[in-house]
C-alpha positions in Angstrom: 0.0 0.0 0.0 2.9 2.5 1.0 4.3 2.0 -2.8 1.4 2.3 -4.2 -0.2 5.5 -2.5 3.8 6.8 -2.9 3.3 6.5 -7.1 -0.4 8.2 -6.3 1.2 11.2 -5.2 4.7 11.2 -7.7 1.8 10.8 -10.3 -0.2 13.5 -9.3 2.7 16.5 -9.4 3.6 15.1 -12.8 0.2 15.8 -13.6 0.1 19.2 -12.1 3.2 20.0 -14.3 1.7 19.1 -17.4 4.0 16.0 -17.8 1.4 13.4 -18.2 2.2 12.2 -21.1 3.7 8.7 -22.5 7.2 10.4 -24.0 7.9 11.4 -20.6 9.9 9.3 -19.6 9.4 9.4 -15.3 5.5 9.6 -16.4 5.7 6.5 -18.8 8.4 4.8 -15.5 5.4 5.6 -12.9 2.5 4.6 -14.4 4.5 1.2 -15.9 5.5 1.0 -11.8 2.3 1.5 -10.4 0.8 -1.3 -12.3 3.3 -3.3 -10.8 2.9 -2.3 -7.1 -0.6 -2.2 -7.5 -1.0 -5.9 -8.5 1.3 -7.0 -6.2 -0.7 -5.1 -3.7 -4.2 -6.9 -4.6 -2.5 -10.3 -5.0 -1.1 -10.4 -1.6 -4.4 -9.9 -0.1 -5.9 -12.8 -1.7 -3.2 -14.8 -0.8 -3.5 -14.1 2.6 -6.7 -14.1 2.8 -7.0 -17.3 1.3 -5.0 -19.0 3.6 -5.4 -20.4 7.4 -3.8 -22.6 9.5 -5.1 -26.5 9.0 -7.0 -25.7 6.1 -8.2 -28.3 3.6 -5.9 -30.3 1.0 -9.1 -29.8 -1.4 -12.4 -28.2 -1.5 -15.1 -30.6 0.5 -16.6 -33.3 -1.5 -20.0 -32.2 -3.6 -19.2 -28.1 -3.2 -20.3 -26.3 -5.7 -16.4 -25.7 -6.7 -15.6 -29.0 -6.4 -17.8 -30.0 -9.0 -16.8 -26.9 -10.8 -13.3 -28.0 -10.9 -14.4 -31.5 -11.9 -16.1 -30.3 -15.1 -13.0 -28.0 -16.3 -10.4 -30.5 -14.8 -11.6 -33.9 -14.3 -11.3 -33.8 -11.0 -9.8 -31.5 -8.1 -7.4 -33.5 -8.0 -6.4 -33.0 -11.6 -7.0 -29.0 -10.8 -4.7 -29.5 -8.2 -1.9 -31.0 -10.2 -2.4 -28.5 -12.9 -2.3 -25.8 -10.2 1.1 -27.4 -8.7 2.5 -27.6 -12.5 2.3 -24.0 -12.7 3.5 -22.6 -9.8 6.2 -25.2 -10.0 7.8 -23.5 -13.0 11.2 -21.9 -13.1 11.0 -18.0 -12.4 9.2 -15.8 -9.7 5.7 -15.2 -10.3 2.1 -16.2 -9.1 -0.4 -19.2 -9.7 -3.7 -18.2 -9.8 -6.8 -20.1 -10.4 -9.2 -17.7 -12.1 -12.3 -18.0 -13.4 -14.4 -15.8 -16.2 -17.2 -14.3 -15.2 -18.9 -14.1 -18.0 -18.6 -17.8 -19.1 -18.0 -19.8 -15.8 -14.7 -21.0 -17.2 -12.0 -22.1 -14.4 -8.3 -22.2 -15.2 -5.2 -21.9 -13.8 -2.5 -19.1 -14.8 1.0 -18.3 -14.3 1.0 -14.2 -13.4 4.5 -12.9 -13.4 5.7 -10.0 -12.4 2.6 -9.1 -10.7 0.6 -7.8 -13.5 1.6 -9.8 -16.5 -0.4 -13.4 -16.9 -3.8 -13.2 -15.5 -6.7 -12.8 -18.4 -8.5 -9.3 -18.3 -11.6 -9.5 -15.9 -11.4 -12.9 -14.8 -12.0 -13.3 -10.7 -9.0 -14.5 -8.8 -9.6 -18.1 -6.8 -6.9 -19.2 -5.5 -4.0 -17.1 -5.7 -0.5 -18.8 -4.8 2.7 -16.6 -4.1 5.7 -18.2 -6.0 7.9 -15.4 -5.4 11.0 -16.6 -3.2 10.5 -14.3 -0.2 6.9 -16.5 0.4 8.7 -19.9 0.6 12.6 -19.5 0.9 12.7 -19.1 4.7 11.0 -22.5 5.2 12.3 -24.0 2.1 15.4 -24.4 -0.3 14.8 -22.8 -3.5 15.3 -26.2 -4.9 12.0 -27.3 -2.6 8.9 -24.9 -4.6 7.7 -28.2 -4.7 7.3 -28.8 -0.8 6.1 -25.1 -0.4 3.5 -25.6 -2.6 1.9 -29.2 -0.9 2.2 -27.0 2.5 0.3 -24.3 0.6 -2.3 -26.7 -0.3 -2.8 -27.9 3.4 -3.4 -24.5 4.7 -6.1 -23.3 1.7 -8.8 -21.9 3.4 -11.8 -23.6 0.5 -14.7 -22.0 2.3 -13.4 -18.3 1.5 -12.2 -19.5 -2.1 -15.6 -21.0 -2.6 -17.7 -17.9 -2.0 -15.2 -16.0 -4.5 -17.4 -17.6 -7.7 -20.4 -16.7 -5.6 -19.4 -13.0 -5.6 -20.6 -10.5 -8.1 -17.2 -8.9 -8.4 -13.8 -9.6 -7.0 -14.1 -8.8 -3.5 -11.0 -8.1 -1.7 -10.8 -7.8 2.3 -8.7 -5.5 2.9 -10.4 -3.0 0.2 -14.3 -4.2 1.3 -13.3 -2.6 5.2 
């Protein structure tokens, strides 16, 4: 938030100059940064707020996401390993289950860099932080792996499965 709200203000004297424009350089720098920082911003409060100590490994048998997942994945299971494939990948990012609002659709994505990956307008789900500083104080960076099956035992599946539920994304920190 303090990045963010930091840009807010950089951006607004800019503006008050009459520099807002894209072949300023420091403009085009901010605006490119803010994206950034503001992803990173919203992504971390799914994250945490989609996590809780002695969670599930899976969403409870017959939910309404579990059968969701079933009909795009075969299974949860299958979501699951999907979900693990992606966030297992070389490189810092995110993996984030999503789903389109306009058509239902479930699928996993890899999001680097914060605000590169994730389809325009889709809902987050489950949103996994693959950066190192999530997993490398428990965990060799050789062990993404292990990070993510801990991850998986410590989703919280009753908040992800009122996110479908939702009319819009609803994040907690930005709902208080």
């Amino acid at each position: 938030m303090k990045q963010v709200n930091t840009l807010d203000v950089e951006l607004s004297v800019l503006r008050a100059e009459g520099r807002a424009s894209g072949r300023d350089t420091e403009f085009a720098e901010l605006t490119r940064r803010l994206g950034f920082e503001y992803n990173r911003m919203i992504l971390h409060e799914y994250y945490f707020s989609n996590l809780r100590p002695g969670g599930h490994f899976k969403p409870s048998q017959g939910s309404s996401l579990g059968q969701a997942l079933t009909g795009h994945f075969g299974s949860p299971e299958e979501s699951r390993t999907d979900f693990h494939a992606i966030g297992a990948r070389r490189g810092v990012g995110w993996a984030i289950l999503c789903e389109d609002p306009a058509t239902g659709r479930l699928s996993n994505h890899w999001n680097s860099l914060h605000h590169v990956g994730v389809p325009a307008g889709c809902k987050p789900l489950v949103v996994m932080d693959v950066w190192e500083h999530a997993f490398m104080r428990d965990y060799k960076a050789s062990e993404r792996g292990r990070y993510i099956d801990a991850f998986f035992r410590n989703v919280d599946w009753d908040t992800v499965e009122r996110r479908p539920r939702e009319p819009a994304a609803v994040r907690p920190a930005a709902a208080a």
